[in-house]
N, C-alpha and C positions, 0 to 999 in steps of 0.2 A: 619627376613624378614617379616614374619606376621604382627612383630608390625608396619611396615611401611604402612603395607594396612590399617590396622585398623585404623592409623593415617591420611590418605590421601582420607578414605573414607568418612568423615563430609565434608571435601572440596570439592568433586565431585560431591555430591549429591547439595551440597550449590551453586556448580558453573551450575547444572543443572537445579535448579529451578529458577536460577537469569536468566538463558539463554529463558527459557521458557516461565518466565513475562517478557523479554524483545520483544519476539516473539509476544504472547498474546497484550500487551501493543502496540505496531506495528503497528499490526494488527486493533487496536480498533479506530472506526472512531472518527475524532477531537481530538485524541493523537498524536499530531505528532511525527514521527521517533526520531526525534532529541532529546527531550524533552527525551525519553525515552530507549535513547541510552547513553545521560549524566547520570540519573540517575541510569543505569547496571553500568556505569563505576564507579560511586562515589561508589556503595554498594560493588564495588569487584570484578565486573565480569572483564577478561581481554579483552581490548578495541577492540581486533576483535571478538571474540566472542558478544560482543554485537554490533557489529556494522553489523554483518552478520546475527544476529537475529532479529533485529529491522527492517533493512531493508528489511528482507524476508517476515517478516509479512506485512509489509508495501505494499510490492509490490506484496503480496499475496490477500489484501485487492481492493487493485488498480483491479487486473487480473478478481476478482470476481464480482467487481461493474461493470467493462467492458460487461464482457460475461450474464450479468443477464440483463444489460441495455439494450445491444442488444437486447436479446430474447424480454424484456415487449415492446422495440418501434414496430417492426416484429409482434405482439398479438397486439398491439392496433392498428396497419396499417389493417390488418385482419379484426377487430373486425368492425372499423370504412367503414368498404369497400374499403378499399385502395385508400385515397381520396391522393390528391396530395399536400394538402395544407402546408402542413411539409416538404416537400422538397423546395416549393416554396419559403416558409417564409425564410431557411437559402442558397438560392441561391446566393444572396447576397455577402454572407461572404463565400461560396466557391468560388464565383470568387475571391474576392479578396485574398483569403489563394492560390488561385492555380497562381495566378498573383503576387501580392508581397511577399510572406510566412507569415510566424506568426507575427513577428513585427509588419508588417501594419494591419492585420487582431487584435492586440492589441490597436491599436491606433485608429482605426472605431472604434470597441467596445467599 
């Protein structure tokens, strides 16, 4: 029974670090998920495992760029005296996302 730990523990640690640069890799901007969800699979990892790593980071990336974006436009609305002209600029395109939805707010843009 020992020898079977001792044998399954190179593969754990191997399926941990391929799970972890799948995550990292994810995570890193201009890498895309995908890209780096093939690449967990070809090296061994098993395909959910990398596809729930990749994408974690991925949308762990997304959640961070969101909540940082907010805060710096909120400090530079601040900063600037809360001028209106950034709301005005994209009033535009809120009407048309709240009037046709994204499609046509694709096709303006």
């Amino acid at each position: 029974m020992h020898s079977d730990r001792q044998s399954l523990a190179p593969t754990m640690t191997n399926d941990l670090g391929l799970a972890i640069s799948a995550f990292l890799g994810g995570a890193t901007p201009w890498l895309e998920a995908i890209i780096v969800i093939l690449v967990a699979i070809i090296a061994g990892l098993h395909p959910g495992v990398a596809v729930a790593s990749g994408a974690s980071g991925n949308l762990l990336t997304v959640a961070v760029a969101a909540w940082s974006g907010e805060r710096i436009v909120r400090w530079w609305r601040r900063r600037r005296g809360g001028e209106v002209v950034a709301e005005e600029r994209g009033g535009r395109a809120r009407r048309v996302l709240e009037r046709w939805g994204l499609p046509a707010l694709a096709v303006v843009n």
